[in-house]
N, CA, C and O of each residue as an XYZ file, in Angstrom:
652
protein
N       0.826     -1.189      0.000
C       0.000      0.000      0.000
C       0.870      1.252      0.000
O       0.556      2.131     -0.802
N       1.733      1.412      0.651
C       2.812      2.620      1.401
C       3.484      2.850     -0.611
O       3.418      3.900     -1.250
N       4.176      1.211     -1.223
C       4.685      1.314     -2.442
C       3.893      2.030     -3.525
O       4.334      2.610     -4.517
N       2.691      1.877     -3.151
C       1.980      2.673     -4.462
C       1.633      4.060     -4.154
O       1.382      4.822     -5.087
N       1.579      4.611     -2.517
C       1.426      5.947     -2.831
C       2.889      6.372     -3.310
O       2.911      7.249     -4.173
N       3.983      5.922     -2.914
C       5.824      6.288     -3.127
C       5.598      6.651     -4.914
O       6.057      7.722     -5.311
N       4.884      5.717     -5.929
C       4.930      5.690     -7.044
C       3.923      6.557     -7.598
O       3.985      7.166     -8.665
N       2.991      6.545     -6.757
C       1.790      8.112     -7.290
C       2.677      9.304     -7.177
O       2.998     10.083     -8.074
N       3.096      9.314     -5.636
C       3.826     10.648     -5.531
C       4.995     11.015     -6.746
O       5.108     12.170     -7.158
N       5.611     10.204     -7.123
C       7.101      9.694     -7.717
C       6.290     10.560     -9.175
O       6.623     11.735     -9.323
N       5.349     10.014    -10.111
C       4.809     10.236    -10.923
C       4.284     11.425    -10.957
O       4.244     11.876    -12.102
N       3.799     12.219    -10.025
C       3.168     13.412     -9.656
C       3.995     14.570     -9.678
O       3.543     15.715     -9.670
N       5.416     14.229     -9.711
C       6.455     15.016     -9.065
C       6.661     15.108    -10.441
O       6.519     16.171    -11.045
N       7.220     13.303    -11.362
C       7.817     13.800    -12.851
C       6.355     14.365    -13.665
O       6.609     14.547    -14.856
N       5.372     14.581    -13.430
C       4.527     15.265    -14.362
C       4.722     17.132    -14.382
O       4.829     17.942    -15.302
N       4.700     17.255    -12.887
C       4.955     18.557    -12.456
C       6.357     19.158    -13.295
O       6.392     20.157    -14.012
N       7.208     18.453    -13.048
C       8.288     18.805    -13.778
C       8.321     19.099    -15.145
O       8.759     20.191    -15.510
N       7.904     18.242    -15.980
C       7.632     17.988    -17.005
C       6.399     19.454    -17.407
O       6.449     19.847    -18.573
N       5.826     19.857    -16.871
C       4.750     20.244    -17.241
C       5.681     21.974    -18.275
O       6.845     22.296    -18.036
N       4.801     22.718    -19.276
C       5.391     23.693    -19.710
C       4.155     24.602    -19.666
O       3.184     24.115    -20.245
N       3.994     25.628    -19.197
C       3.099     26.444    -19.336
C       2.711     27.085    -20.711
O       3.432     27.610    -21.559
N       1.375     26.889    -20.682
C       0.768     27.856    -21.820
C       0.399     29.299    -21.504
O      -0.629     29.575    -20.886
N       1.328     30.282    -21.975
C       0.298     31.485    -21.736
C       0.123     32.395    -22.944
O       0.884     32.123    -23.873
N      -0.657     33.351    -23.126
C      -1.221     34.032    -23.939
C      -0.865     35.527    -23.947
O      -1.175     35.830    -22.795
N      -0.441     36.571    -24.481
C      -0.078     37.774    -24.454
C      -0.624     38.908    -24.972
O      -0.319     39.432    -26.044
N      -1.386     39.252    -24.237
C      -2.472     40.761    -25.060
C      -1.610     41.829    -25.255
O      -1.432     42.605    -24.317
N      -0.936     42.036    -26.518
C       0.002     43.198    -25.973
C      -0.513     44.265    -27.428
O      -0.938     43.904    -28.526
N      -0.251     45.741    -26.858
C      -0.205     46.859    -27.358
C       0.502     46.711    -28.918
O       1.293     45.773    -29.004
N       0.378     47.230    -29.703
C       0.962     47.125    -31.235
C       1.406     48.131    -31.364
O       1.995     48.250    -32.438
N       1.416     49.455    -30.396
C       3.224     50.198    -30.519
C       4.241     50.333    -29.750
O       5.325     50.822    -30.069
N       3.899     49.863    -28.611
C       4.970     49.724    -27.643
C       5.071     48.449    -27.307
O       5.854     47.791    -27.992
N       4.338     47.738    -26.193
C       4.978     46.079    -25.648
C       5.264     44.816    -27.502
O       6.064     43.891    -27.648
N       4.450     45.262    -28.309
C       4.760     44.283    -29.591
C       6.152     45.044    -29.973
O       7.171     44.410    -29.699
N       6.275     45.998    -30.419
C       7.924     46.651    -30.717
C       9.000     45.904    -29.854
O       9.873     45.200    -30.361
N       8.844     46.152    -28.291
C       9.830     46.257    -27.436
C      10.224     44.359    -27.316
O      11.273     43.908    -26.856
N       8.888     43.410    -27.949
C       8.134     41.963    -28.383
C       9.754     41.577    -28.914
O      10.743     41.017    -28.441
N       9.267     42.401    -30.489
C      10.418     42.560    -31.357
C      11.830     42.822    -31.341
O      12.789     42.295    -31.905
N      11.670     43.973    -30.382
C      13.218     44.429    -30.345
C      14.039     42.566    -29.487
O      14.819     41.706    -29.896
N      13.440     42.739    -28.516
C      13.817     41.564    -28.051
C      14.517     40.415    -28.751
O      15.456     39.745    -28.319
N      13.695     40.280    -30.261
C      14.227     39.219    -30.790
C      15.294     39.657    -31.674
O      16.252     38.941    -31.966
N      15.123     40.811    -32.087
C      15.800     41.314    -33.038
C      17.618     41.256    -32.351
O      18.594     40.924    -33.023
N      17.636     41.570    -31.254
C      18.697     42.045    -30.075
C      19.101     40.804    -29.391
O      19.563     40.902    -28.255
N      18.916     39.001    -30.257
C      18.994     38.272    -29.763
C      18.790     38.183    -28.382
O      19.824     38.135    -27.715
N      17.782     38.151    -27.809
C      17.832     37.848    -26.205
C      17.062     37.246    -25.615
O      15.926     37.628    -25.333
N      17.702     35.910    -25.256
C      16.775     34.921    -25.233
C      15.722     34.837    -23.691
O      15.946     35.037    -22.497
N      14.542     34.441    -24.482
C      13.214     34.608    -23.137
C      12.485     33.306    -23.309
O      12.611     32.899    -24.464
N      11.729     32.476    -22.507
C      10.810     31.686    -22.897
C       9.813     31.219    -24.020
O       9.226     32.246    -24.363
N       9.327     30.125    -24.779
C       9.045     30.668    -25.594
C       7.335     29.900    -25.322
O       6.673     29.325    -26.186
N       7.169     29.996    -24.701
C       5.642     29.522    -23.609
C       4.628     30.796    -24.105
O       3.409     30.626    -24.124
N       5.160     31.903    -24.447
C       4.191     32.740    -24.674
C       3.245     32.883    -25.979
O       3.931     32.775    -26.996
N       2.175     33.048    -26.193
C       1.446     33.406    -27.442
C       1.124     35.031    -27.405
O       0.387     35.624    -26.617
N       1.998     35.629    -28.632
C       1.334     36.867    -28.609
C       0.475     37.138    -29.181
O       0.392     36.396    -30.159
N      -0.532     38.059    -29.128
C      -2.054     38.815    -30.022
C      -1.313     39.723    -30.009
O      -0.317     39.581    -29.299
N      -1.443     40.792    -30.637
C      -1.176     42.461    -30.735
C      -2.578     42.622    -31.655
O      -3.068     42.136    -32.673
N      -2.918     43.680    -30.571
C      -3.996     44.783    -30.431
C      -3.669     45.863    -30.452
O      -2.612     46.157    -29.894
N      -4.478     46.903    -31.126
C      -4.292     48.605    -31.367
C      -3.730     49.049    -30.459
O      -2.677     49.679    -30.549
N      -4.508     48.729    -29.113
C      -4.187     49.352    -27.681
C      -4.527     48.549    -26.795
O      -5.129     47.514    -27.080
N      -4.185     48.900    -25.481
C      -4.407     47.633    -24.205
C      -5.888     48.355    -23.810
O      -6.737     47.639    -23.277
N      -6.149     49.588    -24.041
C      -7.735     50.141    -23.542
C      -8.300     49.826    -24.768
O      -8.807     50.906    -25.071
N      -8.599     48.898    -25.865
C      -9.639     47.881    -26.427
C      -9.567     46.442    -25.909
O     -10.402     45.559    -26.103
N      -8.276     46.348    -25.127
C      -8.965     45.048    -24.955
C     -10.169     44.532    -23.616
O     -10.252     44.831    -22.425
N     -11.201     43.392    -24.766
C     -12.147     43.355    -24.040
C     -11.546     42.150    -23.317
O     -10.741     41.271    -23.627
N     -12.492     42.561    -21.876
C     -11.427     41.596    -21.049
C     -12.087     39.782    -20.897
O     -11.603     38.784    -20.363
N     -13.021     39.957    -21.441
C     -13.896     38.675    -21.673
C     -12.895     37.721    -22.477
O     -12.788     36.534    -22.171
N     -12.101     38.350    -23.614
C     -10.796     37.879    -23.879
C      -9.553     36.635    -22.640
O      -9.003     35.535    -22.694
N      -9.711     37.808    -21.688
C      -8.968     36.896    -20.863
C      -9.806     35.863    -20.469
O      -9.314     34.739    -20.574
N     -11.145     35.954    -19.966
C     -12.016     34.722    -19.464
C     -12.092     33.438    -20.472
O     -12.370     32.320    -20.038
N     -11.840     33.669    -21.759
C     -11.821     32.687    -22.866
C     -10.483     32.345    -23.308
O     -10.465     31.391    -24.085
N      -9.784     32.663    -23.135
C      -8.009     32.126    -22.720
C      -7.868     31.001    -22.155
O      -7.507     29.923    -22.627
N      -8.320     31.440    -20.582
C      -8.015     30.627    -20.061
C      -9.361     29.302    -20.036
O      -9.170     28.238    -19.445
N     -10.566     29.588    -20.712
C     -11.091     28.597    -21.292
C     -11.090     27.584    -22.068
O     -11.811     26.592    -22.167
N      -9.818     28.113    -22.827
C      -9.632     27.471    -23.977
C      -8.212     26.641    -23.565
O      -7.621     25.862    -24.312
N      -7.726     27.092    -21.865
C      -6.150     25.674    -22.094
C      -5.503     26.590    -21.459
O      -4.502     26.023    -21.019
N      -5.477     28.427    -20.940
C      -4.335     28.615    -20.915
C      -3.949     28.489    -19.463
O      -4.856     28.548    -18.633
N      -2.599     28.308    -19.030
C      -2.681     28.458    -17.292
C      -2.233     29.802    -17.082
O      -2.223     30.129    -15.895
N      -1.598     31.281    -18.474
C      -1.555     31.822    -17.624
C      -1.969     33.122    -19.015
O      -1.816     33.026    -20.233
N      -2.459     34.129    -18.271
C      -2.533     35.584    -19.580
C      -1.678     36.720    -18.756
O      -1.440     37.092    -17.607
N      -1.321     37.072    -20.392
C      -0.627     38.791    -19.871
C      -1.339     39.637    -20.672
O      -1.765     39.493    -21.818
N      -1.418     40.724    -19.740
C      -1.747     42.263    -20.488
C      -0.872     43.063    -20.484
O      -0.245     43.067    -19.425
N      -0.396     44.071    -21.546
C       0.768     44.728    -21.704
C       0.934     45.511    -23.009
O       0.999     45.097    -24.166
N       0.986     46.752    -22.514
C       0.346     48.084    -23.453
C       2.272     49.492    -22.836
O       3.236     49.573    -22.074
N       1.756     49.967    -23.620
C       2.640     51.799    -22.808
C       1.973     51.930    -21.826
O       0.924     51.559    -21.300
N       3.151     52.788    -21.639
C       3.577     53.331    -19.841
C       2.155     54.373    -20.088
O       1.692     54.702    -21.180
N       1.682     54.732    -18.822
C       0.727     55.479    -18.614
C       1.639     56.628    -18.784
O       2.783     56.849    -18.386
N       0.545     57.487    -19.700
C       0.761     58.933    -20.445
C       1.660     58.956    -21.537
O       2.181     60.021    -21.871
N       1.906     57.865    -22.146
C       3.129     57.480    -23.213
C       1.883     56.940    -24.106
O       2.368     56.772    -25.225
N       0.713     56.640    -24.138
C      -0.034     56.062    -25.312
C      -0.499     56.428    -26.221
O      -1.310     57.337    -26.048
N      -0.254     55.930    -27.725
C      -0.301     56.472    -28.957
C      -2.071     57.170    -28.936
O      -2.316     58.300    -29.357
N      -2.955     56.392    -28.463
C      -3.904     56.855    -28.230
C      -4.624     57.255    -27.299
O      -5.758     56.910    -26.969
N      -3.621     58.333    -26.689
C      -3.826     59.283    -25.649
C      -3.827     58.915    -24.249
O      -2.952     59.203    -23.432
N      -5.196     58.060    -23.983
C      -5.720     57.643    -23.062
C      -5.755     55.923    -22.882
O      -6.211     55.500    -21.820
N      -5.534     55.467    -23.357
C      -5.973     54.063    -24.000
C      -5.381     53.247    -22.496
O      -6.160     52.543    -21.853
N      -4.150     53.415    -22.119
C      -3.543     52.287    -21.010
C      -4.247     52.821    -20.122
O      -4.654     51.939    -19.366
N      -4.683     54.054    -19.757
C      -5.252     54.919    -18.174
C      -6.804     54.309    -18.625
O      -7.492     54.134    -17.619
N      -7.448     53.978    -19.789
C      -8.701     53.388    -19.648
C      -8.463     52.029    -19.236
O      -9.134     51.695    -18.260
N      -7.766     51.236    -19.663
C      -7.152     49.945    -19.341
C      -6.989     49.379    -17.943
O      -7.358     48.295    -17.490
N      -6.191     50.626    -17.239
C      -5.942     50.608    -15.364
C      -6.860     50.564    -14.878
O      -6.995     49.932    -13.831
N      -8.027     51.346    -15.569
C      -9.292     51.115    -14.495
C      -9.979     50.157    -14.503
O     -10.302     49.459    -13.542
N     -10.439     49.976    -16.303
C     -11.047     48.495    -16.143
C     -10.391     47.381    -15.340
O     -11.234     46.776    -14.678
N      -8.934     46.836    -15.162
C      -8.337     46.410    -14.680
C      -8.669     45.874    -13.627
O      -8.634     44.664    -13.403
N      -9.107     46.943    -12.704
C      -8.833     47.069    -11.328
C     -10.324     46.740    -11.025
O     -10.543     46.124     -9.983
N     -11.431     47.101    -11.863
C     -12.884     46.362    -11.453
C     -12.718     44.966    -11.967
O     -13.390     44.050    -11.494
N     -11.841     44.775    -12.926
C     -12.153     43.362    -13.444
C     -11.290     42.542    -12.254
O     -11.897     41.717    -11.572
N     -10.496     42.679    -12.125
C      -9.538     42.149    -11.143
C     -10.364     41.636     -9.638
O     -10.248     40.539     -9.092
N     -11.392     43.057     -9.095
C     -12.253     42.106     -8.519
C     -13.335     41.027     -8.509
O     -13.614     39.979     -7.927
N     -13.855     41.946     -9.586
C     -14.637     40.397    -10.309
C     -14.137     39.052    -10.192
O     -14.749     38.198     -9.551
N     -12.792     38.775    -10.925
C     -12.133     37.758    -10.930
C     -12.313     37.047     -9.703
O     -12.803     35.930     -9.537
N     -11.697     38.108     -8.598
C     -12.082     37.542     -7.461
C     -12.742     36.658     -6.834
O     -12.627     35.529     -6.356
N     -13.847     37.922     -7.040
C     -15.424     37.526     -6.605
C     -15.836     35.755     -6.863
O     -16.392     34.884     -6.195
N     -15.139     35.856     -8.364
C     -15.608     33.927     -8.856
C     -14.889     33.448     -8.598
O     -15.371     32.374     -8.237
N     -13.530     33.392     -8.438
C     -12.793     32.496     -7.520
C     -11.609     32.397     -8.918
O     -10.903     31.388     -8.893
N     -11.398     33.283     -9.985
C     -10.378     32.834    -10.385
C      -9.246     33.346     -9.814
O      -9.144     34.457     -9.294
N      -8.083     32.198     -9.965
C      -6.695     32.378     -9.517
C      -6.366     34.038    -10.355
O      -6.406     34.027    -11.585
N      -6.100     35.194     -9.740
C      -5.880     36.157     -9.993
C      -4.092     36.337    -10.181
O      -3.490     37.301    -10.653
N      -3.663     35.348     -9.758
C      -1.917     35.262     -9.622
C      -1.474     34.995    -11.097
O      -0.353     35.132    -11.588
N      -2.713     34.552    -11.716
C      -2.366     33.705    -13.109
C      -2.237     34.910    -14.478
O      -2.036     34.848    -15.691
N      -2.492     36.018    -13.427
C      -2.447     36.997    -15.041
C      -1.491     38.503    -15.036
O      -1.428     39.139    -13.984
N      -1.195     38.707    -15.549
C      -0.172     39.811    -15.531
C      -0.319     40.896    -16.354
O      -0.073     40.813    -17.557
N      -0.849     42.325    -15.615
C      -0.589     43.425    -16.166
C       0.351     43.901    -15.886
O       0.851     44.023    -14.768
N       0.909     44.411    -17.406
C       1.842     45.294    -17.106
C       2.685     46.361    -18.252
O       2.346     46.028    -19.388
N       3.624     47.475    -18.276
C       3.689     48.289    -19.198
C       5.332     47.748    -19.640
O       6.177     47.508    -18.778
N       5.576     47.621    -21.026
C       6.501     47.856    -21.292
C       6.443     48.446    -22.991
O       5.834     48.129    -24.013
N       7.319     49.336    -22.647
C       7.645     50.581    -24.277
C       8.736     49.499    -25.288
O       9.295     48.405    -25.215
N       8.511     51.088    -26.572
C       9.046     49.483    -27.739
C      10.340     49.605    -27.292
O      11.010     48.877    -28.024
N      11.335     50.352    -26.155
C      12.747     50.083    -26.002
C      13.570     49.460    -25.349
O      14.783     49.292    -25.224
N      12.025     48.966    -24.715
C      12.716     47.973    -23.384
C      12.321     46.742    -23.754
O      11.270     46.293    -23.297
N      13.103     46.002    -24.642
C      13.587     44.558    -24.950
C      13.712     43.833    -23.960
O      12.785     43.165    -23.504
N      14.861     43.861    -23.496
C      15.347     43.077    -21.989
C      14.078     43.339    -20.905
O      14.028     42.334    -20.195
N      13.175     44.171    -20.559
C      12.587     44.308    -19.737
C      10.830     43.103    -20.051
O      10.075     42.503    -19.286
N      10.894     43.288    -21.567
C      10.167     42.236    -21.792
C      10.702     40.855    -21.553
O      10.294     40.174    -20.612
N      11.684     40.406    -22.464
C      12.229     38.903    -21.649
C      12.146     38.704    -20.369
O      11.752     37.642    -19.887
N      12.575     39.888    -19.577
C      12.513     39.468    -18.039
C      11.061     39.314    -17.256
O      10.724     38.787    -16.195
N      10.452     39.944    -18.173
C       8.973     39.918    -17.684
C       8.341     38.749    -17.837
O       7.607     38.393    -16.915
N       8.521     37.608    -19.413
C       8.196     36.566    -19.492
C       8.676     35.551    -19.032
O       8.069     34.484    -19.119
N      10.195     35.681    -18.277
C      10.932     34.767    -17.925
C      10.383     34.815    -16.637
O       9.596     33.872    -16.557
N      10.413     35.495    -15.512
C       9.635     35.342    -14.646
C       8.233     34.841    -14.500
O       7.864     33.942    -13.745
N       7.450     35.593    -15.386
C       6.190     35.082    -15.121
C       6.012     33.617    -15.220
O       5.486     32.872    -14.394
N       6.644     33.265    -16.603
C       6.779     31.437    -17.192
C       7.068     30.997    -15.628
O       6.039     30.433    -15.258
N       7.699     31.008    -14.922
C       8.533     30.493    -14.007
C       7.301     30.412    -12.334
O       7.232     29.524    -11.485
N       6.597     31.604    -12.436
C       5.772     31.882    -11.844
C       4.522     30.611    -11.959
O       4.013     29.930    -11.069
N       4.337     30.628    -13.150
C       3.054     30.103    -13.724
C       3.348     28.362    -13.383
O       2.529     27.495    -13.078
N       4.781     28.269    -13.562
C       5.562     26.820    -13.426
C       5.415     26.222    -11.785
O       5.295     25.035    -11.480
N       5.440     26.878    -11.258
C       5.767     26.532     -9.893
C       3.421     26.552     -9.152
O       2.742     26.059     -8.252
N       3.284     27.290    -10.121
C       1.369     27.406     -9.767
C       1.080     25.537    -10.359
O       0.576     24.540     -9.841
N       1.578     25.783    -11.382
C       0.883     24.357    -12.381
C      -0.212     24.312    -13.130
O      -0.892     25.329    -13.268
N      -0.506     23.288    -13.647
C      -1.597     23.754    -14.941
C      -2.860     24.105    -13.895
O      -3.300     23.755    -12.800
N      -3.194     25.229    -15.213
C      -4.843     25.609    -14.705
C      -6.174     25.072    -14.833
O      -7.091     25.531    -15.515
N      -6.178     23.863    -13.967
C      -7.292     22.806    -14.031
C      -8.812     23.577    -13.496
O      -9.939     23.129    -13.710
N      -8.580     24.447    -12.988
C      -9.681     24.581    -11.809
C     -10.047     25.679    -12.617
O     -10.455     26.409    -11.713
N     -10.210     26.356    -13.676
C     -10.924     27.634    -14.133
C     -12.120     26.723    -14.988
O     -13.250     27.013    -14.597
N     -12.094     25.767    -15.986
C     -13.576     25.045    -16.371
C     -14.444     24.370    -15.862
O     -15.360     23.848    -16.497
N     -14.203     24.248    -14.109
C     -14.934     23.791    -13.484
C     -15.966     25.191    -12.585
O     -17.182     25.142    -12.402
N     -14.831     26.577    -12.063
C     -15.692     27.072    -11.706
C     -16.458     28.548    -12.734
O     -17.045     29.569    -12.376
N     -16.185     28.152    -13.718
C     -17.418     28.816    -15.312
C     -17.950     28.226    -15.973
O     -17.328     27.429    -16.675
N     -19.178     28.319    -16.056
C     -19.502     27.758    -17.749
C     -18.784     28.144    -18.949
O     -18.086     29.125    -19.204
N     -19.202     26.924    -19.755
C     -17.765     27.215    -21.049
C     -18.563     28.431    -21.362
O     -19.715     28.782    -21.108
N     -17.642     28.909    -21.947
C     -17.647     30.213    -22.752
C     -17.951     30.230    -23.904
O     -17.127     29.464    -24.402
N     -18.478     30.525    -24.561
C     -18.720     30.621    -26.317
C     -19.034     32.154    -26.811
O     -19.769     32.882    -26.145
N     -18.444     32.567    -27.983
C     -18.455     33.405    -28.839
C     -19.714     33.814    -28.670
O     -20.557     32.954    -28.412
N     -20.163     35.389    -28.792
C     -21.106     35.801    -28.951
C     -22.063     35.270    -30.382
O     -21.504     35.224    -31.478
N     -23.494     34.897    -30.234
C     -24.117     34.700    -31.655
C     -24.365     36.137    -32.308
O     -24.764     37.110    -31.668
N     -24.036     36.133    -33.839
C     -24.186     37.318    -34.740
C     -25.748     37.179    -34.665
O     -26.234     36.049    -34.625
N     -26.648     38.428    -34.643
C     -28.038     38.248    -35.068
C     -27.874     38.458    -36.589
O     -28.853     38.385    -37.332
């Protein structure tokens, strides 16, 4: 009896290890996608766990976006636009902070893991500041483990119907 939990645990441990995070990247299309770029351009190597989207601005993205992310597999999302008062469209990241910060309780409120998502600003010149941002987070997300528990406490999600 004692031998087979030794071999559950044993197995539990090499899955954990084994495991690679999926995450998803909402990022800005003139600053965090540039700075995306510069990164690669400037050889510097970062994880490669991430999926980027680039969007106009981080104040369009709808955040129902993130709820269907992680519906769809992911264990972890980032948001990531310009520095507040640096945005091509004026206002766009300072609309972003606020939604943020109501959505963030929401999240709450239903019980999603809020550790699993990452806002944050980086401009198109900070290369290195992006790698370091994904290298951490990957690492973050690694040590959480996959995100089993978000399709149990939502209903699936589906695309809005066109009338």
């Amino acid at each position: 009896m004692a031998e087979s939990a030794v071999v559950e645990a044993a197995n539990r441990t090499a899955a954990t290890s084994a495991f690679e995070p999926r995450i998803v990247a909402f990022v800005c299309n003139w600053c965090t996608y540039a700075g995306a770029d510069l990164t690669g351009t400037s050889r510097i190597r970062y994880a490669t766990n991430v999926r980027v989207l680039r969007l106009p601005c981080t104040g369009r993205i709808d955040f129902m976006l993130i709820l269907q992310a992680f519906g769809q597999g992911a264990d972890g999302v980032m948001v990531s636009g310009c520095h507040p008062g640096d945005c091509h469209y004026t206002a766009g990241n300072f609309h972003a902070r606020r939604r943020w910060i109501v959505f963030r309780e929401l999240l709450d409120f239903l019980g999603v893991d809020v550790r699993r998502i990452c806002f944050s600003w980086v401009s198109a010149a900070e290369g290195a500041k992006w790698a370091d941002l994904v290298n951490q987070f990957v690492q973050e997300i690694r040590a959480l483990g996959p995100y089993r528990e978000f399709p149990r406490r939502l209903p699936q999600l589906k695309p809005a119907e066109v009338c």
